[in-house]
N, C-alpha and C positions, 0 to 999 in steps of 0.2 A: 504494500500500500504506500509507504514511503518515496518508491521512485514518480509512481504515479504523480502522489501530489507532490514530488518536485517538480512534473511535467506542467502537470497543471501551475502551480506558483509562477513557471517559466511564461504564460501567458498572461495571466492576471497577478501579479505579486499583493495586489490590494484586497483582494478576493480572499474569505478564509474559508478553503474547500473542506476544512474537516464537517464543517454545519452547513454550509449552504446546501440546499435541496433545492432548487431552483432553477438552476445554470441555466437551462434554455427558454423554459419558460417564462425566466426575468430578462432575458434578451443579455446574461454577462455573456455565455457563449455565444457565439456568431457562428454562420456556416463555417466561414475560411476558419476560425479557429476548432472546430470539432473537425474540417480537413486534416491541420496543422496532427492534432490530437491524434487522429486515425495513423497517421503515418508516425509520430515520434511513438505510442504503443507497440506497434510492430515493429518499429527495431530494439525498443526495448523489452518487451516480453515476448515477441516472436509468435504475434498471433495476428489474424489477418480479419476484422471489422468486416464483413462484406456490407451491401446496401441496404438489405434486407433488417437487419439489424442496428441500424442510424437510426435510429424514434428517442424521440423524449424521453421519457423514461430510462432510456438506457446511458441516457447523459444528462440528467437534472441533478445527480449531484455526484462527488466523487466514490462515495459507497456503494454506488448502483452502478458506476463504470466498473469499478474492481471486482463486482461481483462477475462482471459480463467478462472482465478476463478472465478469472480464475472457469468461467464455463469454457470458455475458449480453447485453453488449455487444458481442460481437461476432456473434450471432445477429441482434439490430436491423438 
């Protein structure tokens, strides 16, 4: 979870992803930044976001991203 929310920090340093539940829904996320997101994930945890799975939910806060990695890898 730690590297994540360095990734995430790296976008928003003002942002405190431990409690925000919101990210998309309050418009901090933007598309280019959950693009940004999608690719720094994948070289860092080595798992691949397809499109299908870019919804809300799956990026409103950093606990619900982590969770969808940890499914990720463990789908592999």
């Amino acid at each position: 979870m730690e590297e994540l929310l360095d990734i995430l920090k790296e976008l928003h340093p003002e942002v405190d992803f431990e409690t925000e539940e919101h990210l998309v829904d309050n418009a901090i996320l933007d598309s280019f930044d959950i693009v940004s997101l999608i690719a720094s994930i994948h070289e860092e945890f080595d798992v691949t976001i397809d499109a299908g799975r870019i919804l809300p939910e799956n990026f409103n806060s950093a606990k619900a991203l982590y969770a969808l990695i940890r499914k990720l890898e463990n789908e592999d």
